[in-house]
N, C-alpha and C positions, 0 to 999 in steps of 0.2 A: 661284532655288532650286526644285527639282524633287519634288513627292509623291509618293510611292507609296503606297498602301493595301492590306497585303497579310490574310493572315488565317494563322493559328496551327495549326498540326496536330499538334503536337508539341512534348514539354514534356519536357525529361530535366535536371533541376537547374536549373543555369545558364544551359543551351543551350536554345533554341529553334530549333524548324523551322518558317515561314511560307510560305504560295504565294502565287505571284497577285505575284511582286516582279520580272518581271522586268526592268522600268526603275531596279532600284538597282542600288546596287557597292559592293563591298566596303569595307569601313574609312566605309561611311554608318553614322549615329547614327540608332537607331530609338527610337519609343517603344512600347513592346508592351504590348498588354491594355487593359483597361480604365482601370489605373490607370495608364498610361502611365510604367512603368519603363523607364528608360534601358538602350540596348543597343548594339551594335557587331556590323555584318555583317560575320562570317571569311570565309565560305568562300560560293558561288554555286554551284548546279547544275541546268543549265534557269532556271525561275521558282523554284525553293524555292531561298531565303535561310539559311540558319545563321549565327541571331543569339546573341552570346554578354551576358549581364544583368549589369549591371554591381550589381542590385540584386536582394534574393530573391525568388523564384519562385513562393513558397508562394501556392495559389488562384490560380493563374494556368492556365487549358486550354485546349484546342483551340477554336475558332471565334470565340477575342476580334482584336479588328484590331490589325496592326502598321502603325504608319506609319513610314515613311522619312524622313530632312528632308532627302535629298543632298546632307550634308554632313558630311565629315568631325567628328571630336573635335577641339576647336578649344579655346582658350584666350582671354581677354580679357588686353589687354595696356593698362596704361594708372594713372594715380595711381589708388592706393587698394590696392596689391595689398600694399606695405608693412605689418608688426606685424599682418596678416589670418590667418588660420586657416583654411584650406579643407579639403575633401573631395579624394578622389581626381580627380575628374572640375571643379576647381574652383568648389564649392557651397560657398560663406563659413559657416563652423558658427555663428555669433553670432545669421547671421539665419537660417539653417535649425531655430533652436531658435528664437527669436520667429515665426516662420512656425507651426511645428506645434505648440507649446508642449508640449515635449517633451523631455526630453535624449536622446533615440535620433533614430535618423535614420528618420525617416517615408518610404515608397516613392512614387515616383511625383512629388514633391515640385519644381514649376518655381520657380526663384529665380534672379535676375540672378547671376552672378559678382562684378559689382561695382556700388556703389552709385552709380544713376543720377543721385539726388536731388543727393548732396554736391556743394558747389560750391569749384572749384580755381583758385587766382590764376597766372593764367599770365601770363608775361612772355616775350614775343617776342625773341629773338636775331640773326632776320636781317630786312630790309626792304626795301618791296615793289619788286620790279624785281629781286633777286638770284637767282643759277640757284644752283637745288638740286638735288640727285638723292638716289637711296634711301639712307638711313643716317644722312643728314645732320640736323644738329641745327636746328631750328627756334625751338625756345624752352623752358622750363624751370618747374618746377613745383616748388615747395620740400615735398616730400611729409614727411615725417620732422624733426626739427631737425638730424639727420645726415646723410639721403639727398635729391640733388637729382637729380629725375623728368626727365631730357632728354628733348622729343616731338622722336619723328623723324620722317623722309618715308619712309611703306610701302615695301617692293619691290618693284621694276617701276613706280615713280613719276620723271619726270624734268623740269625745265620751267624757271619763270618764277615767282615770289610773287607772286600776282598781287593776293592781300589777309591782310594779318596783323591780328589784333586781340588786345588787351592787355586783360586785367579777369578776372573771375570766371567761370567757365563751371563745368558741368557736363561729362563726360565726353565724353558724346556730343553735344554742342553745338558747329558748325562755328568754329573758331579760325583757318582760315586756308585758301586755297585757291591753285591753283598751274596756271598755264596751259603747259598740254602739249601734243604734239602730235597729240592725239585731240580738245582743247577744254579749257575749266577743269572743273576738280576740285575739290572740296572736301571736307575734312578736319578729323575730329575728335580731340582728344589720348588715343583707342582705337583701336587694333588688333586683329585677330583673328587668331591663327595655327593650323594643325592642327598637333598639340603628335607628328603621328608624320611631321614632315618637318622636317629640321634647317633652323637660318635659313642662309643665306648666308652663309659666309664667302671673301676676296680672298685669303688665304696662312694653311695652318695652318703652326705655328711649332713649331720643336721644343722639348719643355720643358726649361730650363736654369735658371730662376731660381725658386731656394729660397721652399718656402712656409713660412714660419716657426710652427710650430704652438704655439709657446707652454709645448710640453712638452718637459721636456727629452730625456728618452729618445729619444723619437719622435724629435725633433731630429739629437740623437748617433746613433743606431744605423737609425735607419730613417727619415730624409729624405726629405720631399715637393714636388715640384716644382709649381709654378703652373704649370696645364695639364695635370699629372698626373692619377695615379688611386692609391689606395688602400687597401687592405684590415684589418678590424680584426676576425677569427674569433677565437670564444670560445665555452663551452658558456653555460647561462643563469645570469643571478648573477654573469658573469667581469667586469664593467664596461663592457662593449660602450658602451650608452648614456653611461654616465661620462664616456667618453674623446668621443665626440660632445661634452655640453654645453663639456668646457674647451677643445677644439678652436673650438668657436661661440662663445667668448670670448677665447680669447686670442687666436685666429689673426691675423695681419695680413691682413686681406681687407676691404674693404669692405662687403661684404653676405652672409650665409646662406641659404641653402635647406633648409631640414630638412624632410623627408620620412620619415616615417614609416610606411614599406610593411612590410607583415607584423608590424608590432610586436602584445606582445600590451596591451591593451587599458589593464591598471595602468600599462604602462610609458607608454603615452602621455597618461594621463591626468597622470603627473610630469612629463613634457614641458610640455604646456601648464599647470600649474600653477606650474613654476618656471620656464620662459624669461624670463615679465613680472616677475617678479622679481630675474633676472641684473642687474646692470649692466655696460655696455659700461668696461672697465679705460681706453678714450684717452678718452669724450668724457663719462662721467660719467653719462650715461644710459642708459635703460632697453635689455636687448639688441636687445628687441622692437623698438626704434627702427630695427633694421638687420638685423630676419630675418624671412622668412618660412614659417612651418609648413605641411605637410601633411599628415594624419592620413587612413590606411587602415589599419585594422587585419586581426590574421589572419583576423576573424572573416566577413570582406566576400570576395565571390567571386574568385579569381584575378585576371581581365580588371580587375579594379575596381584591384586592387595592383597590377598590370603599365601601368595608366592613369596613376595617382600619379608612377612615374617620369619617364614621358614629360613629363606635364604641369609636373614640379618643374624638368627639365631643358630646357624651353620656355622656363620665367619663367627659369631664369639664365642661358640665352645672351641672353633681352630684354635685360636689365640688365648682363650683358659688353657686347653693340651700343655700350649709352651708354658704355666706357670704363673699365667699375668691374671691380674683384678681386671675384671672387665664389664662396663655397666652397658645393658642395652635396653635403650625407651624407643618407644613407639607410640 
């Protein structure tokens, strides 16, 4: 991973202008200022950078440092992302608010994505001597009482198992390694994706089989295909959200994605006030067992809401990879 240290010249809202960048590129994640707010390089011209804040601005001027981390917006892939609550930029709200002791969202604020500490019972699927390549399943992790967490082999991974281990781990604690033909490798049940480049897929498929939403109407008059897309306009007060949470309970899908981009602020505070109180209609439990929230509200900078989707639509092609029906609104 490559640093740059640039410095600030320019402050118009959102957007910042820094010099002195020109070993970044665009779609790098910056940290700007003092307080090291999260940012995203758009546009390059010469050494000045236009960086867009994914967080407010205010007291932020010319001559604070930007750094660069050369790396794109990325996402943590991996147990734990199940019944969690994030931020646009996948910041877990549970511990962003024991972090700052705060119910707002503090600037500049570093937090893991996902929790390093917790410790996950993995159990191995294939053993040692068998050829794997990217996609394939390794071994499984009972994350949810509904959802089981398939660990798979990254992309561009291809070889030999050269060592699997069964027991408790932590996240990022090596679970198994795989002899390739660069050497062995080793491997933890995390990934990282940049959430602005689609994962791989072998054949898109045309949508033909019915998503069953649970509501009648919808059903009768305006059927949704798995694999499809759809649209639910309305002024405010028309039920928009309504039709969201029973679609997130009745659907037949495996898993949700709710994202939360532009909503305003009351509505998403009902969201996560009532999802953990849904019950899932087949298994008896909680929905939260089988969805995951993201909350950006209107009040957060555009880049921050245009983040949210990307990063909602990362975590559900992850969990399509493992095999699952997976519905994501926004």
């Amino acid at each position: 991973m490559s640093v740059q240290i640039g410095k600030i010249v320019k402050v118009s809202g959102p957007l910042i202008l820094a010099e002195n960048m020109s070993d970044a590129s665009i779609q790098d994640i910056c940290h700007v200022g003092d307080l090291g707010v999260i940012g995203e390089i758009i546009e390059m011209r010469g050494d000045v950078a236009s960086i867009q804040v994914y967080e407010e601005t205010t007291g932020i001027g010319p001559g604070e440092p930007v750094i660069s981390t050369g790396e794109p917006l990325s996402v943590e892939l991996a147990p734990g992302l199940i019944a969690e609550m994030f931020d646009g930029i996948q910041r877990p709200l549970d511990t962003f608010q024991e972090v700052t002791h705060s119910n707002f969202l503090g600037r500049g604020v570093k937090i893991d994505a996902l929790d390093r500490e917790k410790k996950w019972t993995f159990e191995p699927t294939v053993a040692v001597g068998e050829e794997v390549s990217a996609g394939d399943i390794v071994g499984v992790v009972q994350e949810t009482a509904i959802i089981q967490h398939k660990i798979m082999v990254p992309f561009g991974v291809s070889g030999t198992i050269a060592e699997i281990k069964a027991g408790d781990f932590a996240i990022d604690e090596t679970v198994y390694s795989v002899e390739t033909a660069k050497g062995t490798e080793s491997f933890s049940m995390m990934q990282k994706w940049p959430v602005r480049r689609g994962r791989p897929i072998l054949e898109k498929l045309s949508p033909k089989v019915p998503m069953v939403t649970g509501q009648r109407v919808i059903d009768t008059f305006f059927p949704i295909t798995k694999g499809g897309a759809a649209a639910v306009p309305g002024p405010f007060g028309a039920g928009k959200t309504v039709v969201q949470h029973q679609i997130a309970k009745w659907a037949d899908v495996d898993l949700v994605v709710y994202v939360g981009c532009g909503e305003r602020g009351n509505e998403m505070t009902d969201v996560l006030n009532e999802f953990p109180e849904l019950i899932d209609p087949t298994t008896g439990e909680s929905l939260m067992n089988r969805t995951i929230l993201i909350a950006n509200t209107s009040n957060m900078p555009v880049a921050a809401r245009e983040a949210s989707i990307y990063t909602g639509i990362t975590i559900a092609e992850y969990f399509r990879d493992m095999g699952y029906s997976v519905a994501i609104m926004a």
